[in-house]
MITI-635886 format. One record per residue (C-alpha): residue number from 0; x, y, z. Coordinates in pm, whole numbers, plus 50000, padded with zeros to 5 digits. Layout:
BEGIN
+-----+-------+-------+-------+
| pos |    xx |    yy |    zz |
+-----+-------+-------+-------+
| NUM |     X |     Y |     Z |
...
+-----+-------+-------+-------+
# end
This chain:
BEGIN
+-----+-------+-------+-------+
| pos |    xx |    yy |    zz |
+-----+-------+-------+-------+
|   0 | 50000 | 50000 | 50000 |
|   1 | 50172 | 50337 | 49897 |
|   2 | 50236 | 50643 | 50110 |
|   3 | 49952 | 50804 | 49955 |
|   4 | 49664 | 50541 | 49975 |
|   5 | 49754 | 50538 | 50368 |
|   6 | 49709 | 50946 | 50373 |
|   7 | 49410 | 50929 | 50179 |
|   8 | 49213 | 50636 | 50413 |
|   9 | 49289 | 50883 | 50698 |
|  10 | 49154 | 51147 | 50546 |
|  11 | 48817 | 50984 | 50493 |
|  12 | 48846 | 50862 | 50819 |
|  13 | 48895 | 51147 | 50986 |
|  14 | 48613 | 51344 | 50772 |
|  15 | 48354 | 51091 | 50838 |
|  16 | 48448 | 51116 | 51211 |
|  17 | 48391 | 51517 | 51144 |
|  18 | 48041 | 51471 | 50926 |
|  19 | 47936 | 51233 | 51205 |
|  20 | 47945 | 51464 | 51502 |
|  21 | 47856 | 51760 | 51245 |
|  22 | 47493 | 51554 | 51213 |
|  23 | 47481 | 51473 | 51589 |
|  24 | 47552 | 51868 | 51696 |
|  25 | 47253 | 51966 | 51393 |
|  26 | 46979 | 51676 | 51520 |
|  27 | 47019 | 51855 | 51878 |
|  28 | 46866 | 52159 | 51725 |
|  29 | 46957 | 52553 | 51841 |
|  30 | 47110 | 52596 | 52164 |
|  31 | 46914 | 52754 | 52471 |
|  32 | 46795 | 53120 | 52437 |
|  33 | 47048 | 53288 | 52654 |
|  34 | 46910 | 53664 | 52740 |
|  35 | 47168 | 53932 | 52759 |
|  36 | 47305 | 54068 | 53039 |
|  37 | 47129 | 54398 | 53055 |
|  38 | 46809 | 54527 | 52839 |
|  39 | 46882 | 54751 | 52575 |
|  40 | 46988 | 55077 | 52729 |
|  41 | 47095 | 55479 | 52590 |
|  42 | 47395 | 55476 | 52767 |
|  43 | 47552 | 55224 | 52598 |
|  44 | 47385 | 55283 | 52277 |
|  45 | 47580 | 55619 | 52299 |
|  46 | 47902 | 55455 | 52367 |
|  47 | 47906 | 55244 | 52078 |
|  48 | 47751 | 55528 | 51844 |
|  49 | 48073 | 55766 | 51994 |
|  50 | 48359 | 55493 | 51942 |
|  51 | 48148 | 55385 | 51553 |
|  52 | 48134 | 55769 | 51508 |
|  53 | 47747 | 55728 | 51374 |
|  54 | 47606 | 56056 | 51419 |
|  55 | 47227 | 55959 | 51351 |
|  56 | 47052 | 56127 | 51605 |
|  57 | 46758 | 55888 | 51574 |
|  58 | 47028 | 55698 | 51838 |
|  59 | 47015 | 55932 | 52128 |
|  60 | 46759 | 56224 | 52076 |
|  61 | 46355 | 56183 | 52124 |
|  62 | 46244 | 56448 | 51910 |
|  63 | 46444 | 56350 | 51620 |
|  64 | 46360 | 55980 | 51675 |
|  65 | 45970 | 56076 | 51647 |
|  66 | 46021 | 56312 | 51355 |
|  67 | 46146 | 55994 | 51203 |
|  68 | 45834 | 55738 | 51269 |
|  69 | 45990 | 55568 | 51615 |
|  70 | 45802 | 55642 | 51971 |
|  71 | 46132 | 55711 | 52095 |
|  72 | 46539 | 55637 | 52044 |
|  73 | 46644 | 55330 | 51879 |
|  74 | 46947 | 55152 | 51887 |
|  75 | 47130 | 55065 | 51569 |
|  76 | 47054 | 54745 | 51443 |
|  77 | 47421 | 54657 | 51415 |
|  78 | 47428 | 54641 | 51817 |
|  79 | 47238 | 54315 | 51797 |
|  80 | 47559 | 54113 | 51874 |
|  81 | 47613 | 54385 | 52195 |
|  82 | 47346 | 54322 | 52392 |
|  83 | 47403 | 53949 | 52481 |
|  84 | 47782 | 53910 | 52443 |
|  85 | 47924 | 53709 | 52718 |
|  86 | 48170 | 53916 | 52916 |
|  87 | 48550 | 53887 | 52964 |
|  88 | 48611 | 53541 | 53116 |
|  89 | 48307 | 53383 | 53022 |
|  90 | 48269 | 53055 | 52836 |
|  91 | 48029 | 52921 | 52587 |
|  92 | 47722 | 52690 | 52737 |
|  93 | 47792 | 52315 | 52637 |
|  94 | 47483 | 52376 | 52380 |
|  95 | 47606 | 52647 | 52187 |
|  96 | 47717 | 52482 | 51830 |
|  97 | 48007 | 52736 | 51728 |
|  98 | 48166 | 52606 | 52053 |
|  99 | 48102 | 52209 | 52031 |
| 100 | 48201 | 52213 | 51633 |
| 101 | 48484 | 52431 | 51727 |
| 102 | 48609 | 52132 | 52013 |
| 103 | 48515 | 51886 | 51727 |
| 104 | 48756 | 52022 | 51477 |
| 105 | 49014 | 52064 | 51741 |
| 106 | 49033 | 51755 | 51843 |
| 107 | 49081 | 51629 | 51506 |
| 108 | 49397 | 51855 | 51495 |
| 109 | 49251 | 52191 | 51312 |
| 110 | 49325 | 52376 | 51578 |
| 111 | 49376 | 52736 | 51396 |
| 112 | 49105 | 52950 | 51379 |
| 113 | 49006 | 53266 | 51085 |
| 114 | 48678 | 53451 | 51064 |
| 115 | 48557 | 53438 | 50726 |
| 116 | 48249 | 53603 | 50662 |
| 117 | 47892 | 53718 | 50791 |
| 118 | 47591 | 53813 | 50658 |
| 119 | 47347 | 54000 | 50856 |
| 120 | 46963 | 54044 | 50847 |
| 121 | 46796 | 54293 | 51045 |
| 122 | 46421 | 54291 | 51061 |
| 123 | 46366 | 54596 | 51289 |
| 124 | 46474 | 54817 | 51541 |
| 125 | 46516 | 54745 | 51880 |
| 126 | 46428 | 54976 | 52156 |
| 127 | 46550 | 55095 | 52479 |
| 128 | 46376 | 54896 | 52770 |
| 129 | 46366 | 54590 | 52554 |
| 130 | 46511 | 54229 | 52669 |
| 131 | 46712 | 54054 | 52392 |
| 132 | 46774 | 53680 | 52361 |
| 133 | 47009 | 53476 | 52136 |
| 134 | 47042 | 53132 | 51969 |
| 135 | 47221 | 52948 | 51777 |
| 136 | 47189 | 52672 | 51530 |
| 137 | 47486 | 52502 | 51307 |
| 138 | 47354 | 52499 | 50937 |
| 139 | 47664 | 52414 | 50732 |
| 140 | 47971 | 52197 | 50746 |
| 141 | 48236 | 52194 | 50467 |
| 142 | 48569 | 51985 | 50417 |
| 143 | 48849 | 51932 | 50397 |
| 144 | 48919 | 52189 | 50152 |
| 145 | 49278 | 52316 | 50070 |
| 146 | 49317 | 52706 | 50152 |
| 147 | 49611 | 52954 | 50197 |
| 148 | 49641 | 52860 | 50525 |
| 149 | 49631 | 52517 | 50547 |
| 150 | 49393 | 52219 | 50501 |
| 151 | 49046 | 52327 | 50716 |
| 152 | 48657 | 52274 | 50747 |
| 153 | 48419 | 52521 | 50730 |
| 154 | 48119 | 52575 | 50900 |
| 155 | 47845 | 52792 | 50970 |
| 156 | 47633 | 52888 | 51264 |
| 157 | 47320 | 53101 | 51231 |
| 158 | 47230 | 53334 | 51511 |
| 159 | 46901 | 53471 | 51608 |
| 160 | 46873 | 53746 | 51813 |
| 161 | 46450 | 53784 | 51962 |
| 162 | 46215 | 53995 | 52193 |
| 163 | 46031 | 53761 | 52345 |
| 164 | 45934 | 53529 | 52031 |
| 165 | 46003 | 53801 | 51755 |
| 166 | 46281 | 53748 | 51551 |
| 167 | 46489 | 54092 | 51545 |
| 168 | 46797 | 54031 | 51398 |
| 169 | 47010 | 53700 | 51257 |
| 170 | 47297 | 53621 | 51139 |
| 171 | 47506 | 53356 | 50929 |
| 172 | 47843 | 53367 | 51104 |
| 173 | 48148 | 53098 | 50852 |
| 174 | 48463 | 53059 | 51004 |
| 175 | 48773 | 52813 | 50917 |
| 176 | 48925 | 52566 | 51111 |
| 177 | 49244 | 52484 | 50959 |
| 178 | 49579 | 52261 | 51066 |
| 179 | 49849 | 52539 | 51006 |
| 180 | 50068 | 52445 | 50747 |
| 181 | 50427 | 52334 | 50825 |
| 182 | 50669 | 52642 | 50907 |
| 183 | 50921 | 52755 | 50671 |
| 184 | 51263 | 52888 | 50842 |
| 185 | 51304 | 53276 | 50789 |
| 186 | 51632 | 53346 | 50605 |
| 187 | 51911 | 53412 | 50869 |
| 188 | 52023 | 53786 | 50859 |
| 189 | 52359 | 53681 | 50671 |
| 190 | 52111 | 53451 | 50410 |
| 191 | 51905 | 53755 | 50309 |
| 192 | 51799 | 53692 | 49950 |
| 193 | 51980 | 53941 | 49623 |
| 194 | 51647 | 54121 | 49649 |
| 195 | 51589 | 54339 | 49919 |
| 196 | 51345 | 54585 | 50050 |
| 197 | 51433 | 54953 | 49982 |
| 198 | 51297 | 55279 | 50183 |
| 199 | 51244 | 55564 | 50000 |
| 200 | 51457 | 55745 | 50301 |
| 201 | 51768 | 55535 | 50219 |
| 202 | 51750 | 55418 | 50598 |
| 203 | 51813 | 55019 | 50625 |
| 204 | 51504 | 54757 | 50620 |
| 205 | 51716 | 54501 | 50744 |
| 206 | 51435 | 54439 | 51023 |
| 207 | 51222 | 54339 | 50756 |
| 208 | 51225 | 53963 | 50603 |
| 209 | 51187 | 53965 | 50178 |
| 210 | 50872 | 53828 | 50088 |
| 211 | 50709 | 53751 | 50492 |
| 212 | 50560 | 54126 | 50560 |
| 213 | 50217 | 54092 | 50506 |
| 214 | 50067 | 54273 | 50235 |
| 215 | 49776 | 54489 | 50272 |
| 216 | 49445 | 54386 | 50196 |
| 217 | 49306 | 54571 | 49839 |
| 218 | 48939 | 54587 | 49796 |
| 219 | 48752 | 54798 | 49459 |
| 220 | 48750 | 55062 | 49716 |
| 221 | 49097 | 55098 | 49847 |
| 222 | 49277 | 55043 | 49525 |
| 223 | 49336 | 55388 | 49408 |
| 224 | 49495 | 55451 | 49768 |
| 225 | 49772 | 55146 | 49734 |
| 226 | 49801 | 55207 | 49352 |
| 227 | 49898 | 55569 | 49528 |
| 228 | 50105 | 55379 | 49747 |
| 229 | 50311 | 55201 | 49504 |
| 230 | 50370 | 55534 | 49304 |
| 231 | 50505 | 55672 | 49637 |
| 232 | 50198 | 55930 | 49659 |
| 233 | 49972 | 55895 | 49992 |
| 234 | 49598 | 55949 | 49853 |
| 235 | 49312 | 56110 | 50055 |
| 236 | 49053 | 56041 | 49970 |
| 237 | 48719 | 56292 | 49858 |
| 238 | 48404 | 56319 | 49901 |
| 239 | 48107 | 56431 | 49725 |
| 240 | 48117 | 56767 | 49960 |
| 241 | 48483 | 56788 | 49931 |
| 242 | 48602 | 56722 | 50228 |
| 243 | 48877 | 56470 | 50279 |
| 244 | 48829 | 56128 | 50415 |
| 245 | 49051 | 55814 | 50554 |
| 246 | 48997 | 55550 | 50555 |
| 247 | 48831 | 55550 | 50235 |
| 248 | 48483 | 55445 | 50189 |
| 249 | 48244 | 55292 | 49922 |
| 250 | 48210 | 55623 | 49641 |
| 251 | 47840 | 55599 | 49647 |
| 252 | 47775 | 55938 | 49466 |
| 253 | 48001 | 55778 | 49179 |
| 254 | 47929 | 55539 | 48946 |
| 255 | 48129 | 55214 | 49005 |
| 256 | 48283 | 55245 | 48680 |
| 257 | 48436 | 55610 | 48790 |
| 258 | 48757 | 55603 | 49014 |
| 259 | 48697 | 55797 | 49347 |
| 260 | 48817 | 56182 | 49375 |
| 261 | 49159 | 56206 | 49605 |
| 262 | 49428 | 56432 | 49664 |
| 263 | 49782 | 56389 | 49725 |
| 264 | 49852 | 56422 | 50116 |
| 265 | 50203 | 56621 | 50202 |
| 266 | 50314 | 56310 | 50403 |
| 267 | 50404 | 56526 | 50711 |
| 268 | 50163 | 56529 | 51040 |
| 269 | 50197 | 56474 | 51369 |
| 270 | 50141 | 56157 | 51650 |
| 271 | 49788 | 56181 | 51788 |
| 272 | 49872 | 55826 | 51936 |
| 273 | 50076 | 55547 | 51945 |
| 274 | 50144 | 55192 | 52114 |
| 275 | 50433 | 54958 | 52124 |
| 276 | 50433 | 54645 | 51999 |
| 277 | 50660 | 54361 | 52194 |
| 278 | 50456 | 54038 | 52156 |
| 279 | 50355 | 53806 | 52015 |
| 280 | 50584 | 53782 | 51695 |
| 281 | 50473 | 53930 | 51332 |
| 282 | 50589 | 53789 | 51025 |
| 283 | 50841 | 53939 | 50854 |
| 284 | 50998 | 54107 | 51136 |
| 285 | 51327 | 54029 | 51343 |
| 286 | 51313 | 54335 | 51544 |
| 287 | 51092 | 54373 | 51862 |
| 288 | 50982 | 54572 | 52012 |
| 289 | 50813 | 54887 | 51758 |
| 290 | 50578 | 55119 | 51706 |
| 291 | 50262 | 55168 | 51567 |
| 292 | 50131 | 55507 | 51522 |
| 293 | 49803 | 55697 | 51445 |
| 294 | 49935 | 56015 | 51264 |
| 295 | 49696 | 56329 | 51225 |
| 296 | 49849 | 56452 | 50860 |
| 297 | 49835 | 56808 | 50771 |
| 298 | 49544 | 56761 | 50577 |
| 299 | 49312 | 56689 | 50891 |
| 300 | 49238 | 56294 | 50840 |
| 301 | 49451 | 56054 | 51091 |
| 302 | 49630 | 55736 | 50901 |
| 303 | 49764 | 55415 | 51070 |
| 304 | 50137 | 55290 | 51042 |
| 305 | 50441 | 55167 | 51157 |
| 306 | 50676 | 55443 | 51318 |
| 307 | 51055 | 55355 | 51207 |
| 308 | 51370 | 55509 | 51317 |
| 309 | 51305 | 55578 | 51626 |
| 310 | 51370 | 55400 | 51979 |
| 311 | 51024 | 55364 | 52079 |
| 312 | 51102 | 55534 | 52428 |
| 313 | 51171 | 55853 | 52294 |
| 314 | 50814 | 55863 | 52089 |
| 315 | 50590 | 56148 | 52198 |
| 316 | 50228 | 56208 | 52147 |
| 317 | 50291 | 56572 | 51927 |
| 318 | 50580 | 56453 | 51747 |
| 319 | 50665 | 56535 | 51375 |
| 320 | 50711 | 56261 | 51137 |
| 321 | 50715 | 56227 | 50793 |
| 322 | 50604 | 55961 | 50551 |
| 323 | 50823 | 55688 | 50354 |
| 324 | 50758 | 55428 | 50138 |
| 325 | 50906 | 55045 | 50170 |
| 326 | 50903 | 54912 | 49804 |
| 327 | 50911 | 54527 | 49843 |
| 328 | 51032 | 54322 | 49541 |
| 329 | 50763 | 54014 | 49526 |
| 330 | 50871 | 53726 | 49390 |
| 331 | 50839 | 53337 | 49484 |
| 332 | 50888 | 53395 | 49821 |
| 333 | 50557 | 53526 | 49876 |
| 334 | 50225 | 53347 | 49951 |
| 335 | 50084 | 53275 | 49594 |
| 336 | 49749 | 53330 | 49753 |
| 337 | 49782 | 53698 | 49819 |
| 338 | 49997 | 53767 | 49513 |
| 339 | 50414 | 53768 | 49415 |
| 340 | 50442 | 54123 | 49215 |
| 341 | 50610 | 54423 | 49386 |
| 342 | 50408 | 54576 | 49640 |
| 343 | 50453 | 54880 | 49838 |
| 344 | 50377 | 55012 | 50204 |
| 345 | 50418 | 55342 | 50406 |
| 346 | 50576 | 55394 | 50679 |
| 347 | 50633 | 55695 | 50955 |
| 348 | 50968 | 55831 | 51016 |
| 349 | 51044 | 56161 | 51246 |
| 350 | 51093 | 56466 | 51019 |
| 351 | 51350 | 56582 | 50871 |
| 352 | 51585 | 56343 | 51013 |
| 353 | 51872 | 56161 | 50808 |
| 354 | 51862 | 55796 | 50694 |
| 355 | 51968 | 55524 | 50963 |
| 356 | 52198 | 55262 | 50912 |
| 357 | 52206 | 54963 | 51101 |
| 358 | 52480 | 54661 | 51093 |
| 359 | 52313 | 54347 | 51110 |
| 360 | 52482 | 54226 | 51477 |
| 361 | 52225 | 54562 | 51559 |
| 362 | 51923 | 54386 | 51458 |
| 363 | 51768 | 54137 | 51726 |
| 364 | 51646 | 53876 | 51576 |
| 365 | 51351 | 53734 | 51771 |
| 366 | 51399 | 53939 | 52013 |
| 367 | 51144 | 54037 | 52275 |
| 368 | 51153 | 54290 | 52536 |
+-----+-------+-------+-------+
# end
């Protein structure tokens, strides 16, 4: 019997085993409604409406909730999932189905986890006062399948969030469970590949592994700011009242077929905030710890990025900084997945400042403070 015939009986084995207890978890039916622990309430309706930034007064004020057909405020339908998460340090009831498919595929050896998608429904809004239950029911199971990532199932769990028996909200929540796949060794700081990263600074990127950073995600509606990117221009986006905007959003007043309006930022700003980053490790870096920083550019819109150059004790909330750009060269070393052309990110760097050089005993590989 060959190598491969052996694999392939375990594989079927180890699927049926998965299908099995799939079936078993689906013929128990939903779990228990489990009530949240408070009733839907204003004051944290205006929390999460402050830290969203959704303006709608419908949300907090009584007169402009009437004008608009409601007896009173509303909460956002989005807050469906708020009102009856758990808590820090709770665990899921032995009923729940995310949670017993989620032991099921670990114990089978998929023990990495990746949100995939969800697709809401919300049938009306919920008011203050109001008592909201949840429940859950597992409606799909899918596998093995060969991803990015590794070999994984996925499944799907369908949430529905009530007053009393009235269906307010659901939602179809897919995730993967996937067995990692085997790790390849980062090159050694002397094995660094011909190709290397460049700065636009001229400072050294030998923190940085060729082909390991992780690229950026580009949707319809982000690609004329990383096209921007990769021509070393950082693009702000505009909107229909021409004001500028970042992140960018969906161009509704456009057609699809027209690019979105931008203009070309001047790269400088200042920190509004920052944090350090020591743990756990990110791939494609040898160098811990560093800094990620929420810059307010000149322009008025605030843009997430790493903060290079600098020790990270001597970053101040005020400070100047200036954009560059790390042109990366692609290539077979990169996940095929996600795409092996030349990419480009930006970067912060303190203003006017020269280039820094770094010898490669400087750089701590693995290091962790």
């Amino acid at each position: 019997m060959s190598d491969d015939t052996v694999d392939d009986t375990a594989t079927d084995e180890r699927a049926g085993r998965i299908l099995a207890a799939a079936d078993e978890v689906r013929a128990a039916g939903g779990s228990a409604r489990r009530a949240g622990r408070d009733p839907v309430n204003l004051p944290m309706i205006r929390n999460w409406t402050e830290a969203i930034g959704d303006a709608n007064p419908i949300y907090s004020s009584e007169d402009a909730a009437r004008a608009a057909g409601h007896g009173g405020p509303v909460a956002p339908p989005a807050m469906a999932q708020v009102w009856t998460m758990r808590g820090l340090g709770k665990t899921r009831e032995g009923d729940d189905p995310l949670g017993r498919m989620t032991d099921i595929l670990d114990a089978e050896g998929f023990t990495s986890v990746v949100a995939t998608n969800c697709d809401s429904t919300y049938h009306r809004y919920t008011r203050p006062g109001e008592e909201i239950t949840i429940e859950s029911v597992l409606t799909d199971v899918v596998g093995p399948k060969t991803t990015g990532l590794g070999e994984g199932w996925f499944f799907t769990t369908r949430n529905y969030w009530r007053v009393g028996d009235e269906v307010v909200a659901e939602m179809d929540f897919r995730i993967l469970k996937f067995r990692p796949a085997a790790k390849t060794t980062e090159p050694a700081p002397g094995d660094t590949p011909a190709e290397r990263i460049v700065a636009s600074s001229g400072s050294a990127t030998d923190d940085l592994v060729v082909g390991k950073v992780l690229r950026p995600s580009v949707s319809h509606d982000t690609r004329f700011f990383w096209d921007g990117v990769r021509a070393h221009e950082l693009r702000i986006q505009t909107l229909e009242d021409g004001s500028p905007q970042h992140p960018p959003v969906p161009a509704l007043w456009k057609d699809k077929t027209e690019q979105t309006d931008y203009t070309v930022s001047s790269g400088r700003g200042t920190v509004f905030s920052f944090v350090t980053h020591h743990a756990p490790r990110v791939p494609g870096r040898t160098r811990f710890p560093f800094v990620i920083a929420l810059v307010e550019l000149d322009e008025g819109v605030r843009m997430l990025g790493e903060l290079r150059d600098v020790d990270p004790g001597e970053v101040r909330i005020g400070m100047e900084v200036e954009v560059e750009f790390l042109d990366m060269p692609g290539g077979p070393g990169e996940d095929a997945a996600f795409g092996t052309e030349p990419w480009t990110l930006y970067a912060w760097r303190p203003a006017g400042t020269p280039p820094v050089t770094r010898q490669m005993s400087e750089v701590r590989e693995g290091a962790v403070k």
